[in-house]
VEXTOR-961723 format. One record per residue (C-alpha): residue in one letter; x, y, z. Coordinates in nm, 2 decimals. Example, Ala and Ser with C-alpha at 12.3 -4.5 7.8 and 13.67 -1.06 7.14 Angstrom:
 aa   east  north     up
  A   1.23  -0.45   0.78
  S   1.37  -0.11   0.71
***
This chain:
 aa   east  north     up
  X   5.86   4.68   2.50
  X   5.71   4.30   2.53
  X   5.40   4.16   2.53
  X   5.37   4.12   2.90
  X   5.46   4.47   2.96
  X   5.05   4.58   2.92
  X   4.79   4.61   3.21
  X   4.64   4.25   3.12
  X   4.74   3.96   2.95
  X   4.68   4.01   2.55
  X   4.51   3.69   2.57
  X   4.21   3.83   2.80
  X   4.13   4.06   2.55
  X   4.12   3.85   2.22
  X   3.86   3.63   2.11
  X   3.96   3.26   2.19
  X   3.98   3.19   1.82
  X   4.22   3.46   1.78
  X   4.60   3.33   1.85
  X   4.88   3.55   1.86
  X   5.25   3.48   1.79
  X   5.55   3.48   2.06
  X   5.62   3.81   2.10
  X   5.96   3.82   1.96
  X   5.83   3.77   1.69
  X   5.61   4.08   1.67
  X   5.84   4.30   1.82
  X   6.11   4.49   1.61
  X   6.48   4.48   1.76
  X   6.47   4.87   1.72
  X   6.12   4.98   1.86
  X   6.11   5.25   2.14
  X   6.06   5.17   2.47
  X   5.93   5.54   2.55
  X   5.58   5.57   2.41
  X   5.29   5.53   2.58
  X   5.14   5.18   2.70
  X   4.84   5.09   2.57
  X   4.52   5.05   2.73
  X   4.27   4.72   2.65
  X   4.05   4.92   2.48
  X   4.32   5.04   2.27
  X   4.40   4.72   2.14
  X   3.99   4.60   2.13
  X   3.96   4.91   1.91
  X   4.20   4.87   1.67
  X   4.11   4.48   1.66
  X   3.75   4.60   1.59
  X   3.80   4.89   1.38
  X   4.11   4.90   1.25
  X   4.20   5.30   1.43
  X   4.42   5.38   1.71
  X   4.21   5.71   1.77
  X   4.07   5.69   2.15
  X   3.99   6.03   2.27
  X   3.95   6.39   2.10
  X   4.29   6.46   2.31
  X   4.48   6.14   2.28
  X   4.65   5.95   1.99
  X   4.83   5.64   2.01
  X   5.22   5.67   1.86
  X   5.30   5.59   1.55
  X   5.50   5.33   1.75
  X   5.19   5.14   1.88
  X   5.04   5.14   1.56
  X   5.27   4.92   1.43
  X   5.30   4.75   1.70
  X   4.94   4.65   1.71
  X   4.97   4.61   1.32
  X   5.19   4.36   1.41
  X   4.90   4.15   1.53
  X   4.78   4.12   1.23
  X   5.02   4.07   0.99
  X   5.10   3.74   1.21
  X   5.16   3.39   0.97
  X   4.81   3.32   0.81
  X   4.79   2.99   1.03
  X   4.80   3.21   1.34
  X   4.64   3.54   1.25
  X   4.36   3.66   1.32
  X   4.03   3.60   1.10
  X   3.99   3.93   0.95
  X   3.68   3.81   0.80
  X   3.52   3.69   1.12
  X   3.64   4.04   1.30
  X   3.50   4.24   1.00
  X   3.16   4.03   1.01
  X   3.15   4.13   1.42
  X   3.13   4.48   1.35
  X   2.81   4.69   1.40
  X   2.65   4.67   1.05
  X   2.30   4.82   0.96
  X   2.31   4.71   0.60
  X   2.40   4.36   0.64
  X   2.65   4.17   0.40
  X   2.45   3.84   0.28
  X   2.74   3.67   0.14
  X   2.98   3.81   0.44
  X   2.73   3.68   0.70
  X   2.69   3.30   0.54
  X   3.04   3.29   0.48
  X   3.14   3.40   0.85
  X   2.83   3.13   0.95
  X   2.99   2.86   0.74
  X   3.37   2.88   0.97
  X   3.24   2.89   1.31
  X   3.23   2.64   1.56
  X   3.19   2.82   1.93
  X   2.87   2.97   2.04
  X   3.04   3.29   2.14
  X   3.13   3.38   1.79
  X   2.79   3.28   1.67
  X   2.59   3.45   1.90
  X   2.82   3.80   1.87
  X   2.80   3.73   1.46
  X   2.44   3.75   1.52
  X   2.45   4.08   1.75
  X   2.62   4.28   1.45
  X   2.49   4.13   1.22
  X   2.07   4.06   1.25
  X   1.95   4.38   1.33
  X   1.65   4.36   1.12
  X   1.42   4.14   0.88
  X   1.72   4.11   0.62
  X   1.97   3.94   0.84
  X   1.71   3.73   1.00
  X   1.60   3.63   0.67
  X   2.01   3.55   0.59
  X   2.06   3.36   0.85
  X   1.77   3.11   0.74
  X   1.87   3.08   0.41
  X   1.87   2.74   0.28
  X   1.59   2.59   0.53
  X   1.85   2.68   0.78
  X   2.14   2.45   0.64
  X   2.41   2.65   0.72
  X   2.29   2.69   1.08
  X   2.23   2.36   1.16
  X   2.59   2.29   1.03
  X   2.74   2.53   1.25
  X   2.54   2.38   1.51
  X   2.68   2.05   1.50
  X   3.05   2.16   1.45
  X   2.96   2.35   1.80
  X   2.84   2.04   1.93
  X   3.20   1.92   1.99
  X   3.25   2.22   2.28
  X   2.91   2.31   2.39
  X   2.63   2.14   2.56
  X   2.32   2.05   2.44
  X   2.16   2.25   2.67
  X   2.41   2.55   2.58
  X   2.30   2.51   2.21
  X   1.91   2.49   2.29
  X   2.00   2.82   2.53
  X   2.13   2.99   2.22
  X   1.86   2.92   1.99
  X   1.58   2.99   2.23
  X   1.74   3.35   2.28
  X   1.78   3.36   1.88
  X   1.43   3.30   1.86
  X   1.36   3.59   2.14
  X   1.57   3.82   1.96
  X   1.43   3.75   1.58
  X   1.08   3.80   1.81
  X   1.16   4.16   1.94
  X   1.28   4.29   1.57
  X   0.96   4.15   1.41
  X   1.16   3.90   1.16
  X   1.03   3.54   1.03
  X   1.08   3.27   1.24
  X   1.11   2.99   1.00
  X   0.92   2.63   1.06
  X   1.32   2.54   1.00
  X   1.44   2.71   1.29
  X   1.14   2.59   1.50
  X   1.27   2.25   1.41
  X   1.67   2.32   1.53
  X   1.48   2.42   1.88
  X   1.27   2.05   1.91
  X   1.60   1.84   1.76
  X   1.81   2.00   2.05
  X   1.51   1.99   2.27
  X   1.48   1.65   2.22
  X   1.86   1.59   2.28
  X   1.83   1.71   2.57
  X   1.50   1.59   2.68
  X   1.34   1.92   2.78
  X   0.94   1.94   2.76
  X   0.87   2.28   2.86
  X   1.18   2.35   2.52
  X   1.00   2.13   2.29
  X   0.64   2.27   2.40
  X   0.75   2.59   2.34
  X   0.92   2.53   2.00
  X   0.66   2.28   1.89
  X   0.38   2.59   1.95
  X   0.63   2.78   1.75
  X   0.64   2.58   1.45
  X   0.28   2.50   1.46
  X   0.24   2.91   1.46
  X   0.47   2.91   1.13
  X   0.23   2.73   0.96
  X   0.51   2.41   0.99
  X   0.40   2.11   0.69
  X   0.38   1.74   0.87
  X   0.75   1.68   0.91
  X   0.91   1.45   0.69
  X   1.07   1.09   0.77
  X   1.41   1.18   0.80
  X   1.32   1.48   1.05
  X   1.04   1.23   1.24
  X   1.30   0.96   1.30
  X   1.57   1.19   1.40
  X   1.35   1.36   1.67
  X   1.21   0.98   1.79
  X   1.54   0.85   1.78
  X   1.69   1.10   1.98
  X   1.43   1.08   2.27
  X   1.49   0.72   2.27
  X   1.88   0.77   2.29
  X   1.85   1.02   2.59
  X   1.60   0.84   2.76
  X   1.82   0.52   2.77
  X   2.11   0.70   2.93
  X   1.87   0.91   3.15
  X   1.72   0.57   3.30
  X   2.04   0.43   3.30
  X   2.17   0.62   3.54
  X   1.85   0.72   3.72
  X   1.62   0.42   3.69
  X   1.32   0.65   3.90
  X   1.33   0.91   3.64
  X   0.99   1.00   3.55
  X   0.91   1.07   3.16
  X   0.56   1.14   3.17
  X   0.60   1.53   3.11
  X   0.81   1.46   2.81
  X   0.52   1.21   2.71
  X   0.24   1.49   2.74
  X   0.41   1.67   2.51
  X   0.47   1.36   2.29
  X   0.12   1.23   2.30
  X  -0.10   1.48   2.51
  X  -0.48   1.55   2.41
  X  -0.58   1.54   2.09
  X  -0.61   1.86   1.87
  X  -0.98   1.81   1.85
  X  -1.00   1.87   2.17
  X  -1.10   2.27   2.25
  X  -0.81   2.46   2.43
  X  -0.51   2.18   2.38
  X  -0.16   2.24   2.33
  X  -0.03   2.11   2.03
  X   0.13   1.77   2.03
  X   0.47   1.61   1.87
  X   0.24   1.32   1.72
  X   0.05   1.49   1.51
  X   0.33   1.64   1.35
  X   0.50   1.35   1.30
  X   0.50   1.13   0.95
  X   0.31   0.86   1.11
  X   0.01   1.07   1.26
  X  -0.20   0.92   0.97
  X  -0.21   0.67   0.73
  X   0.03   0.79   0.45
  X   0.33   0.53   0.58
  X   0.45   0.30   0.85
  X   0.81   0.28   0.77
  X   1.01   0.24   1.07
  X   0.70   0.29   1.28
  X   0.85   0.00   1.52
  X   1.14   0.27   1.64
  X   0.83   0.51   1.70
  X   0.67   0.25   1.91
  X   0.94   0.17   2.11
  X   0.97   0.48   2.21
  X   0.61   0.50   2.35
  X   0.72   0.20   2.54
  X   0.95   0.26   2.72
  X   0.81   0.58   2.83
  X   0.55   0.36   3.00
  X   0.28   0.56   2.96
  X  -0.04   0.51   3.08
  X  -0.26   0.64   2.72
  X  -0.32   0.31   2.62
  X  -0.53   0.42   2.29
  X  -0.25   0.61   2.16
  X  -0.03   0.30   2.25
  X  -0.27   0.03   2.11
  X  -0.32   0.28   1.82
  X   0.06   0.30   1.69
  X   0.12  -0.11   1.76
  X  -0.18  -0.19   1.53
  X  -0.09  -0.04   1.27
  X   0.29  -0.18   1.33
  X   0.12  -0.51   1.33
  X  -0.05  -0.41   0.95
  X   0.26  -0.36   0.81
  X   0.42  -0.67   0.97
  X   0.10  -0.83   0.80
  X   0.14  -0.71   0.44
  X   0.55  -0.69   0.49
  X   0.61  -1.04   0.66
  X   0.97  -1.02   0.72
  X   1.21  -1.17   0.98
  X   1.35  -0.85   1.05
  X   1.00  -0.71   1.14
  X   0.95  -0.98   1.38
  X   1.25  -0.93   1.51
  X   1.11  -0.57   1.60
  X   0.83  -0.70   1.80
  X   0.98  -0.88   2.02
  X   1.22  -0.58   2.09
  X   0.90  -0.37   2.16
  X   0.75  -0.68   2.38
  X   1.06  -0.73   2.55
  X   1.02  -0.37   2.67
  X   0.71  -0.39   2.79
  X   0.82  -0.65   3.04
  X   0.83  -0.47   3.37
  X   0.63  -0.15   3.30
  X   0.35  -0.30   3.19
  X   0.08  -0.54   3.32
  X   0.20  -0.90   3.25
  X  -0.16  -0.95   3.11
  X  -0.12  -0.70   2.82
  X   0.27  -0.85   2.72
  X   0.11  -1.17   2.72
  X  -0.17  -1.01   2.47
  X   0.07  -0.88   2.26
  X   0.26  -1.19   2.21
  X  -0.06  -1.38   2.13
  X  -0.16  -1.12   1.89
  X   0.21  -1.16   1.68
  X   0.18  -1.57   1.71
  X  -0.15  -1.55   1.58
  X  -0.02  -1.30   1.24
  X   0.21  -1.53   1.19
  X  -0.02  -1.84   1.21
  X   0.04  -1.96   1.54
  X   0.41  -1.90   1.54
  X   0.67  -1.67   1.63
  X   0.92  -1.67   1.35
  X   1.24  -1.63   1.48
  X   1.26  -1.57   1.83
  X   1.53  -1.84   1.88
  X   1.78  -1.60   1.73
  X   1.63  -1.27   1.87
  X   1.88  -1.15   1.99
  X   1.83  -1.06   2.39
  X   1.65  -1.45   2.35
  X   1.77  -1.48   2.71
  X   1.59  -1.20   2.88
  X   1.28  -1.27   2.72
  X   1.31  -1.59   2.82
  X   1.35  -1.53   3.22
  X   1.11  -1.22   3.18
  X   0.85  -1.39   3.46
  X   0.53  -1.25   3.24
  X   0.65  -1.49   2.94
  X   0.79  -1.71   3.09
  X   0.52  -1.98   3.08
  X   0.34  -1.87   2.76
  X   0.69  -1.83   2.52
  X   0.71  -2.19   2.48
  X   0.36  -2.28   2.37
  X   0.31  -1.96   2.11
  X   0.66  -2.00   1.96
  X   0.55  -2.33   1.77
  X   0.66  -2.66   1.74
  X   1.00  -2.59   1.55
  X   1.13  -2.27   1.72
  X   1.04  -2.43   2.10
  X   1.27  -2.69   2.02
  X   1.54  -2.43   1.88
  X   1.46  -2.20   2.25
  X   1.56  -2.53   2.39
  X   1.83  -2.58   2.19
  X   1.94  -2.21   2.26
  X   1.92  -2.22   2.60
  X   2.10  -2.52   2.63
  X   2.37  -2.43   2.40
  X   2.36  -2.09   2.60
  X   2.44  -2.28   2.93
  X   2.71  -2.44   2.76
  X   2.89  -2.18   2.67
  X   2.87  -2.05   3.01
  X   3.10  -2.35   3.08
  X   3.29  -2.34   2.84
  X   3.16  -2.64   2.69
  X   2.99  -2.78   2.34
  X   2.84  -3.05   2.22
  X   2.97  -3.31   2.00
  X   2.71  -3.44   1.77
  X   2.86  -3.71   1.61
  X   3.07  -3.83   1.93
  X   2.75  -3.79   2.16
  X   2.95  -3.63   2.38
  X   3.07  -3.25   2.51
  X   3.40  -3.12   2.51
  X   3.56  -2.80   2.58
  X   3.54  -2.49   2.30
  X   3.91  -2.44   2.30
  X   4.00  -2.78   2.23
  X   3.73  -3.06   2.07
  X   3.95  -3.34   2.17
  X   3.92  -3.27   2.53
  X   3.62  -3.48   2.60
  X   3.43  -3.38   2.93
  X   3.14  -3.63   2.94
  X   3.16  -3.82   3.25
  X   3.42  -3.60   3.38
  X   3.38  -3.40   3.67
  X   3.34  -2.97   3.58
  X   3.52  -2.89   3.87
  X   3.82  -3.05   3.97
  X   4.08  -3.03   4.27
  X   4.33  -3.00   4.12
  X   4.27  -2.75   3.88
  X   4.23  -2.92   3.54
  X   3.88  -2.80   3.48
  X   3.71  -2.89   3.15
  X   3.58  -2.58   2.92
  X   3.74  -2.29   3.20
  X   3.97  -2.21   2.94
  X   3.78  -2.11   2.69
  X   3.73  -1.72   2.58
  X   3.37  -1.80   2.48
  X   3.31  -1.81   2.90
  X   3.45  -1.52   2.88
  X   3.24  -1.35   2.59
  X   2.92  -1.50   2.70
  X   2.89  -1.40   3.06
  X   3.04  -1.06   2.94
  X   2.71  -0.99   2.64
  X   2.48  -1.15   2.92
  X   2.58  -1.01   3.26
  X   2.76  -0.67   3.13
  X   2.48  -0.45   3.12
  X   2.37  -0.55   3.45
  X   2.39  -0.33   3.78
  X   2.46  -0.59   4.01
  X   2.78  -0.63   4.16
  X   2.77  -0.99   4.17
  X   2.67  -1.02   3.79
  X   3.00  -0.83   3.72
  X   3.20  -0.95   4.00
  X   3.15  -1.28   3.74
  X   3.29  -1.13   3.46
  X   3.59  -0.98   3.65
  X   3.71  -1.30   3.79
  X   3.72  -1.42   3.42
  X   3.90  -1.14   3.33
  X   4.17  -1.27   3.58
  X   4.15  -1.62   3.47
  X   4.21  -1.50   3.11
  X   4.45  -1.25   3.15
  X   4.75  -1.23   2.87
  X   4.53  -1.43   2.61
  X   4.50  -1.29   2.28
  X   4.14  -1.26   2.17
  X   4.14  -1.12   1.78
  X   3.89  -0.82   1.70
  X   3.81  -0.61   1.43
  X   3.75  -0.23   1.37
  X   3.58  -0.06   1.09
  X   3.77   0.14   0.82
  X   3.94   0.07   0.55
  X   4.26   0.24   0.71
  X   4.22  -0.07   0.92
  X   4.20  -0.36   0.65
  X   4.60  -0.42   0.62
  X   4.59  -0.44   1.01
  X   4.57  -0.69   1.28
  X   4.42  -0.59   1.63
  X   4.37  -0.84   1.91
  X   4.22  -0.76   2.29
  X   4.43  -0.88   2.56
  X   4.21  -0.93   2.89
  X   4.28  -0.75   3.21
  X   4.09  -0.63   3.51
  X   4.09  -0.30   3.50
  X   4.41  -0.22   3.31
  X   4.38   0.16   3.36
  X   4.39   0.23   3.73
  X   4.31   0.59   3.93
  X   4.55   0.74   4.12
  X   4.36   0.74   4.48
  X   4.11   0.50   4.42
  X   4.09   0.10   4.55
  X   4.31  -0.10   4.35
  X   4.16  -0.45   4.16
  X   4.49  -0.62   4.26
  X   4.43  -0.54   4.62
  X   4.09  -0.66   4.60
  X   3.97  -0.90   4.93
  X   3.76  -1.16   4.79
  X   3.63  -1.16   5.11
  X   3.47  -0.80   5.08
  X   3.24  -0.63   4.84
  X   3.33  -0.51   4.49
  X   3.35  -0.15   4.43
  X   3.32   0.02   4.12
  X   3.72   0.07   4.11
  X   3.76  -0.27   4.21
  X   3.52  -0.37   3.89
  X   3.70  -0.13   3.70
  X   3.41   0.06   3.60
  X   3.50   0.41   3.43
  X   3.32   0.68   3.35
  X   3.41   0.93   3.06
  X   3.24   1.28   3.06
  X   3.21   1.52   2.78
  X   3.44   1.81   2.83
  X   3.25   2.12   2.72
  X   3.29   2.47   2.79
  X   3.58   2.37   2.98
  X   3.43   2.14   3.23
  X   3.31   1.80   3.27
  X   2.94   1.74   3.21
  X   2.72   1.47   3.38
  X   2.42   1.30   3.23
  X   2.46   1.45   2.86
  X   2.71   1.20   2.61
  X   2.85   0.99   2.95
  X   3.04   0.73   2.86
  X   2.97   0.41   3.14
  X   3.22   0.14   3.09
  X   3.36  -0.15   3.24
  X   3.74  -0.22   3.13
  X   3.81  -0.52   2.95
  X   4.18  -0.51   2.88
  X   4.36  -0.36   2.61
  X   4.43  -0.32   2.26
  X   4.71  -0.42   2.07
  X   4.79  -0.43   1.70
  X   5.05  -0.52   1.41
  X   5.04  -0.53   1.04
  X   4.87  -0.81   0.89
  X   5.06  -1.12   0.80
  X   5.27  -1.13   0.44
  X   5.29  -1.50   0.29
  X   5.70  -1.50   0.36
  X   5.64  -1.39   0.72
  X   5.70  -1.60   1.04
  X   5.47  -1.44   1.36
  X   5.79  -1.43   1.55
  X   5.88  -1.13   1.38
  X   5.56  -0.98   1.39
  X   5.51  -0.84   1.79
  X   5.18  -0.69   1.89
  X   5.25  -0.33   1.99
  X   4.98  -0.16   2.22
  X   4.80   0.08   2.06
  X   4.71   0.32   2.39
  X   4.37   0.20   2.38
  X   4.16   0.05   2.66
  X   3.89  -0.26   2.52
  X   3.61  -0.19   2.71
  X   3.20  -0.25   2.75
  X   2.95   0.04   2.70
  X   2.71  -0.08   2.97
  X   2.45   0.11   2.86
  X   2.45   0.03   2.48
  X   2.52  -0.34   2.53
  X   2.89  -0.34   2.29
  X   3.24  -0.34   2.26
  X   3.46  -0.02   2.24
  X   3.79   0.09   2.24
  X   3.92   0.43   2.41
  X   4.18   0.60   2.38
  X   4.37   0.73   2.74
  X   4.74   0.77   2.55
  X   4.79   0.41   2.71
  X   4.58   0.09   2.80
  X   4.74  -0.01   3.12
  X   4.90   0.13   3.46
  X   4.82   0.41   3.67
  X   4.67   0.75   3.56
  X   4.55   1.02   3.73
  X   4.21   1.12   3.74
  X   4.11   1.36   3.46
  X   4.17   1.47   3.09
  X   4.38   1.27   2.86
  X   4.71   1.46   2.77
  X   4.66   1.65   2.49
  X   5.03   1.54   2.37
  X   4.90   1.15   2.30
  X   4.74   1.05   2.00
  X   4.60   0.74   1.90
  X   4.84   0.56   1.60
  X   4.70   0.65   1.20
  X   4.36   0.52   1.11
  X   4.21   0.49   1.47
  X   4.01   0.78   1.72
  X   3.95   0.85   2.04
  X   3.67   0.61   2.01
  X   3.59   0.29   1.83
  X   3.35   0.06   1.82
  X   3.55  -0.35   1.85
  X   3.38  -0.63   1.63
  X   3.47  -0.96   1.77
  X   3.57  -1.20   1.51
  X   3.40  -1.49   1.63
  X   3.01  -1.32   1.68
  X   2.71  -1.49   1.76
  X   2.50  -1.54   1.49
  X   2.16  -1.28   1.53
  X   1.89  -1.18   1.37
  X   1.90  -0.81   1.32
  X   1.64  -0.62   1.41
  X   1.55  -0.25   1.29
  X   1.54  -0.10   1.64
  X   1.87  -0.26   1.76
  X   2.23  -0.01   1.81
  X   1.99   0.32   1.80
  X   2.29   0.53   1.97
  X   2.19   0.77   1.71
  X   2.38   1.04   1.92
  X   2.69   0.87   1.95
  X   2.92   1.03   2.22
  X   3.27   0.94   2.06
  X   3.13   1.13   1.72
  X   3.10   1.48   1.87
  X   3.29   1.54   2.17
  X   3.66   1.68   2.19
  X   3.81   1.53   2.49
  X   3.64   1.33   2.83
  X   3.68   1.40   3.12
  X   3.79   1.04   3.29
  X   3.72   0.90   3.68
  X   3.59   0.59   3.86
  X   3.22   0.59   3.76
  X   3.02   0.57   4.09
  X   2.75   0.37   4.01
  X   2.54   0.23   4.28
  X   2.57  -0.10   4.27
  X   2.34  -0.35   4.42
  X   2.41  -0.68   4.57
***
């Protein structure tokens, strides 16, 4: 008798975590082919319980015994967790160190939530499962992360919290807390009302810094993919919540704020992040807002650093647009005048240039900025425009030349030429410049730039880093190309009429998806690139080598810009050019030693930038918790 011999598959009836082996494996040469067939719930029961006894009047063979035995005698990497099976059973008594240990292994929210079914039938489990301030939870919460939803996870844990309800048990403020975090991730007020009211009802302390700036930075992280891809999206329900009435007043809901570490006075540390949230919600409280900025501006005052300047231009930068241009202005003034009539600085702030062509400060940047940093703007902005041509200036020759090559003098030489021999088009910083300026943007055009340089620059090697020290002995270089990776189906780059429009497949744009609970999922951890080219590495250079014997070999990897976090990155589709079919990545490719699905690229050659506190906050970084994407032409709308 085989396997395939039963009603329905033996797959259907196992848990997903449980694997079985071939069944030639499990089958002795000699068994009889003349006992009875089992039913599923013959082999559920004896998974569960360990008995073959069904009915007063039937018994299963000795000869289906062992063969079900089989099961689980199977090699220990493929048999089934007893432990996990024995934890599932119906228990009234709970085992404490069963139940943490059987917590501490799992990683899908359909072992967790039948773990929880057997096992919490009462105050003692409850109380289990919240050992630690809920440590062991929240771990297996994050492993599940990499197969579930956000929104699956804060499903789970609201009907945890329903469940612990209906048997009387403590809800800890801990648990409370997993229910905002997730409610936060997945920027759901009514969730984060609801759990808020909850902790405040468990007599919850003021939260602590790490758990403030985790919530904060999370809302700030959604909220700049949400408006990414729906720039009419509407937050002012998740700011209610946020910042609503005050407790004073009679018959309010509780608020976020006053559980957060900065609702008083007792720190300001990283307040700026807290800030910038509030602004780009553009909400319309204005005390609340003016409340949280002047105390931002006190600590700037009695911790003068560049850094924290650097932070209040990111905050006035974001005001720009959803604000009137008379309060951005204000705020300005009031930073110049902390800083004694100067804006320390703001000619390396890093998005200089959009501050810059922001109409609002347009006209009063120059005159607050000071003596010494309006020349340096100047001198930015000029050196900007250079690069944009591919040019620099030569100081002691009093003359510009191309980046790529100082001795090819280009004053009193025409940019463009007939004939082709254009000063400064060669260079890669062209290519860099437009890319960090225009690559965020949603206008066709803007990228329509950048993908013409791509073409210009194709086959050049442009030398990168990546992070790790698996990486140090390694040399990795981008090689340009529109749109390397192309979609079965969709408009190809190389068959792009200039004449016509560009398309998202002509751009090359690419969307990656989480793939979670077995199907692609929009708006939660999307990935919105444009491609770049692709990656290519070797081992670093020994002192006897020769570079003739040291070829680049591709590394499967496509270079790419996140559009919505303003960087480099490299992902990994099993190769970085030719044609692919729209979908998952083979599960058969993997990325060479030392590299993952995703990395983030460091040019070699970067700007030089201030940082700023508030700059990189993808907190909840997509390529840190996902499995596999789900890969297609992203279809942006584009505007002209």
């Amino acid at each position: 008798m085989i396997l395939c011999s039963f009603r329905l598959p033996l797959e259907r009836w196992l848990p997903a975590r449980c694997v079985v082996l071939q069944s030639r494996r499990l089958v002795s040469a000699n068994a009889s082919d003349s006992y009875s067939k089992p039913l599923p719930s013959d082999v559920v029961r004896f998974l569960l319980e360990e008995t073959t006894q069904r009915d007063e009047d039937r018994r299963l063979c000795p000869e289906v015994r062992e063969h079900l035995q089989g099961l689980l005698l199977a090699e220990p990497s493929r048999r089934i967790d007893l432990q996990l099976m024995e934890a599932l059973r119906p228990n009234t008594a709970p085992n404490p160190e069963l139940l943490l240990k059987n917590l501490d292994c799992i990683r899908d929210l359909g072992d967790f939530r039948r773990l929880v079914e057997r096992n919490v039938n009462g105050t003692c489990g409850a109380a289990i499962l919240q050992t630690n301030h809920c440590e062991l939870l929240t771990q297996m919460l994050t492993r599940c992360e990499r197969f579930h939803s956000y929104r699956d996870i804060l499903s789970t844990l609201n009907g945890l919290v329903a469940r612990l309800g209906r048997l009387g048990a403590y809800i800890s403020p801990g648990l409370h807390y997993l229910g905002m975090h997730y409610a936060c991730l997945c920027f759901s007020a009514s969730a984060l009302k609801y759990h808020l009211q909850g902790y405040r009802n468990a007599k919850g302390q003021r939260l602590s810094y790490e758990a403030s700036i985790s919530l904060v930075k999370a809302l700030l992280s959604t909220l700049q993919s949400i408006k990414f891809e729906n720039s009419n999206y509407d937050p002012s329900p998740m700011f209610n919540v946020l910042m609503g009435e005050r407790a004073s007043v009679r018959g309010a809901p509780p608020r976020l704020h006053d559980s957060l570490i900065w609702s008083d006075n007792s720190t300001t540390t990283s307040i700026e992040v807290y800030l910038l949230l509030l602004v780009k919600m553009g909400n319309t409280n204005r005390e609340s807002l003016e409340e949280v900025w002047r105390r931002f501006l006190e600590r700037v005052a009695s911790q003068p650093s560049t850094v924290a300047f650097q932070s209040a231009y990111t905050c006035i930068l974001a005001m720009t647009g959803r604000f009137e241009a008379r309060s951005t202005v204000l705020w300005l003034k009031k930073v110049s005048k902390l800083a004694g009539n100067i804006l320390p600085g703001i000619s390396k702030f890093r998005d200089l240039n959009s501050l810059v062509a922001a109409p609002e400060l347009h006209d009063a940047l120059p005159f607050l900025a000071g003596q010494e940093e309006r020349k340096r703007i100047f001198v930015n902005q000029l050196e900007h425009m250079e690069k944009r041509l591919g040019l620099q200036w030569q100081a002691l020759k009093s003359s510009h030349s191309s980046i790529s090559d100082t001795f090819d003098i280009a004053t009193n030489q025409p940019l463009l030429a007939i004939d082709g021999e254009n000063f400064g088009f060669d260079s890669r910083e062209r290519l860099l410049t437009e890319i960090r300026y225009l690559g965020c943007s949603k206008s066709a055009t803007d990228l329509g730039t950048i993908a013409d340089l791509l073409n210009e620059h194709e086959g050049s090697e442009i030398p990168v880093a990546i992070p790790g020290e698996a990486n140090e002995c390694t040399d990795f270089s981008w090689i340009p190309h529109l749109s390397p990776i192309e979609f079965a189906g969709s408009q190809l780059p190389k068959r792009h009429n200039t004449s016509e429009p560009w398309s998202p497949s002509t751009l090359g744009l690419i969307r990656a998806r989480p793939l979670l609970n077995g199907a692609p999922r929009t708006g939660e951890r999307t990935l919105h690139l444009m491609q770049l080219g692709y990656l290519v590495t070797r081992p670093k250079k020994a002192l006897w080598q020769i570079d003739k014997n040291r070829s680049w070999q591709e590394t499967g990897h496509i270079v790419a810009w996140d559009r919505i976090r303003g960087e480099f990155v490299g992902l990994f589709l099993g190769k970085g050019r030719g044609l692919v079919d729209v979908g998952l990545r083979p599960e058969s490719f993997h990325p060479p030693a030392g590299l993952g699905i995703i990395e983030k690229i460091r040019l070699l050659e970067e700007p030089e930038i201030t940082p700023s506190t508030i700059n990189g906050l993808d907190i909840v970084s997509p390529a840190a918790n996902v499995e596999r994407h789900y890969f297609d032409v992203d279809p942006a709308e584009l505007v002209s």
